[in-house]
ROFIVO-758290 format. One record per residue: x, y, z of N, C-alpha, C, CB in turn. Coordinates in steps of 0.001 Angstrom, whole numbers, padded with zeros to 6 digits, always signed. Last residue first. Glycine has a CB too. Layout:
BEGIN
XYZXYZXYZXYZ...
END
This chain:
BEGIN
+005402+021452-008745+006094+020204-010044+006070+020858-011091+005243+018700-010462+003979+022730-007626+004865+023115-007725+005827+022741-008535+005051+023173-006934+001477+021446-007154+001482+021992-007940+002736+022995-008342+000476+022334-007774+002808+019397-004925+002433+018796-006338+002134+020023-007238+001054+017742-006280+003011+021395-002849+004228+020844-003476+003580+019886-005019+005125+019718-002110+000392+022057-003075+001080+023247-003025+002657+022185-003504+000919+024259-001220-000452+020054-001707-001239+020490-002982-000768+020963-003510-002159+021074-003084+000551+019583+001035+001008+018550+000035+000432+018705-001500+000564+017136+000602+000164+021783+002234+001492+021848+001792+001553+020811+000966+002511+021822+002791-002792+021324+002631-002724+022445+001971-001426+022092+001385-002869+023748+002773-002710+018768+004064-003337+018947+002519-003009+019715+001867-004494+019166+002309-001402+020042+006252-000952+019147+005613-001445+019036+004247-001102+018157+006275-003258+022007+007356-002058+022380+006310-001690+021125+006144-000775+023377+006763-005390+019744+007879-005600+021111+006861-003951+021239+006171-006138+022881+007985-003856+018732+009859-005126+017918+008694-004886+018915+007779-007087+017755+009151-003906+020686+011960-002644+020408+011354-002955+019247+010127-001548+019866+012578-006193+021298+012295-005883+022084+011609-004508+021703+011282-006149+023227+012093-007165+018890+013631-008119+019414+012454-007217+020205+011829-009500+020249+012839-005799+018658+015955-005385+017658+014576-006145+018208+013639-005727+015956+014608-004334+020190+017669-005213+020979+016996-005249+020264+015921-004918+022349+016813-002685+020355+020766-003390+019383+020562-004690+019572+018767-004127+019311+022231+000312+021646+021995-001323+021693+021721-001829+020501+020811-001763+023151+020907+002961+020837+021294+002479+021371+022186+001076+022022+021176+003617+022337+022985+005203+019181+019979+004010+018222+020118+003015+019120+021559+004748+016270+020599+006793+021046+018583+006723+020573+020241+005831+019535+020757+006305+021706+021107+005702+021401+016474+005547+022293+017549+005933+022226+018581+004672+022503+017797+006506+019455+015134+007143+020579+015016+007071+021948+015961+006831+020823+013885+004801+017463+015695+006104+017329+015850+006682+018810+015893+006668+016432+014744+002433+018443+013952+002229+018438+015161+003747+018380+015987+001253+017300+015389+004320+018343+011532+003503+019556+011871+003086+019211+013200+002256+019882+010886+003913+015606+011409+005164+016206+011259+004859+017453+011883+005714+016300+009821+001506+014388+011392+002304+014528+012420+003930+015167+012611+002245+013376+012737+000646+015590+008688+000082+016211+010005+001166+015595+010774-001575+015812+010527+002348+013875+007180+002782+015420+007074+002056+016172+008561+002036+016222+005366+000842+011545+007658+002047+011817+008383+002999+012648+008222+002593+011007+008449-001699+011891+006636-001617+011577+008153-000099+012130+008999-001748+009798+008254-000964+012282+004099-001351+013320+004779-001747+013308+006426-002359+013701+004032-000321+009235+003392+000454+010467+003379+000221+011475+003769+000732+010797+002538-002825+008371+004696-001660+007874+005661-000160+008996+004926-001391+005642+005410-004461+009267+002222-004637+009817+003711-003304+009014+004688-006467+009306+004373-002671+009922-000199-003146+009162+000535-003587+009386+001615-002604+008497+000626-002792+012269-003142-002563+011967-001900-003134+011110-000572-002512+012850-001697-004432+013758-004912-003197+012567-005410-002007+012021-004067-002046+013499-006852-006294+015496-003504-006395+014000-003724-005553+012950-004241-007223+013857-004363-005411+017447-003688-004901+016853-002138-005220+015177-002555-006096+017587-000424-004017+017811-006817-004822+018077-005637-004266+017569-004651-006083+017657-005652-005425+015132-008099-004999+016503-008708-005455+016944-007298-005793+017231-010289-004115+011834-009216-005963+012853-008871-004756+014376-009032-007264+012539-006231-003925+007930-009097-003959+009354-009516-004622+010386-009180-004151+009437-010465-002179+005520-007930-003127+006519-007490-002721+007784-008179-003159+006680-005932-003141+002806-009584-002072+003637-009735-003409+004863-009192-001113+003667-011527-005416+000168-008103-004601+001080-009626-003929+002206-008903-005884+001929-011060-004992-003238-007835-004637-001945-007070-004168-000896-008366-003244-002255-005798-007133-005793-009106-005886-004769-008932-005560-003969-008719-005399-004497-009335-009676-007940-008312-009346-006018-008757-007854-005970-008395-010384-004495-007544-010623-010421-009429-009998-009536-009057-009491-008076-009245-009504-010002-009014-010539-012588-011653-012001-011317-011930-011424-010349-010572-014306-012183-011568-008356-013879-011741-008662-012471-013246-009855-011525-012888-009315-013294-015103-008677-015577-010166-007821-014833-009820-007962-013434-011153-006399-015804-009662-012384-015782-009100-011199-016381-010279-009898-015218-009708-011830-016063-012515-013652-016394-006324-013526-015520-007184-012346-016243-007457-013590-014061-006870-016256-018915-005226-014460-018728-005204-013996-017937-006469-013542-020379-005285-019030-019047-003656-018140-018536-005096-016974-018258-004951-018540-017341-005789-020955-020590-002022-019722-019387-001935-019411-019926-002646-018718-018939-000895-022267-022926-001505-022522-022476-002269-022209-021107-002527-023378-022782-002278-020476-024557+000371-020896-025239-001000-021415-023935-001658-022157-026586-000898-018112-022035+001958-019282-022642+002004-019987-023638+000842-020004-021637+002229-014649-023291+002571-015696-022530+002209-017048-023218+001978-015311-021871+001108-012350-022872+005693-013138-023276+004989-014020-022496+004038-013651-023851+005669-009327-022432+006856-010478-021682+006403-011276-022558+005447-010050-020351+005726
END
């Protein structure tokens, strides 16, 4: 990989660091964690019907509901 003469080679300090995911909610929740409560829920049916919007939903819903259960 080359770089260009006049591309800027970011310092390793001016980098962003991955912060600590916080929030309240569905939001203290990753979408690949709520990806794979939905496929649990789709799993559970039998993997019979096809309804990702709403197995989306309760997933958020059960993963809001267990954090506010803490």
């Amino acid at each position: 990989m080359s770089i260009a003469r006049n591309q800027k080679v970011p310092k390793v300090e001016d980098l962003q660091q991955p912060k600590a995911f916080v929030g309240d909610g569905v939001n203290a929740f990753s979408q690949d964690e709520i990806r794979v409560r939905a496929y649990q829920i789709y799993e559970s049916r039998s993997r019979n019907g096809n309804h990702p919007e709403d197995d989306w939903s309760q997933a958020e819903t059960e993963l809001a509901e267990l954090l506010h259960a803490k």
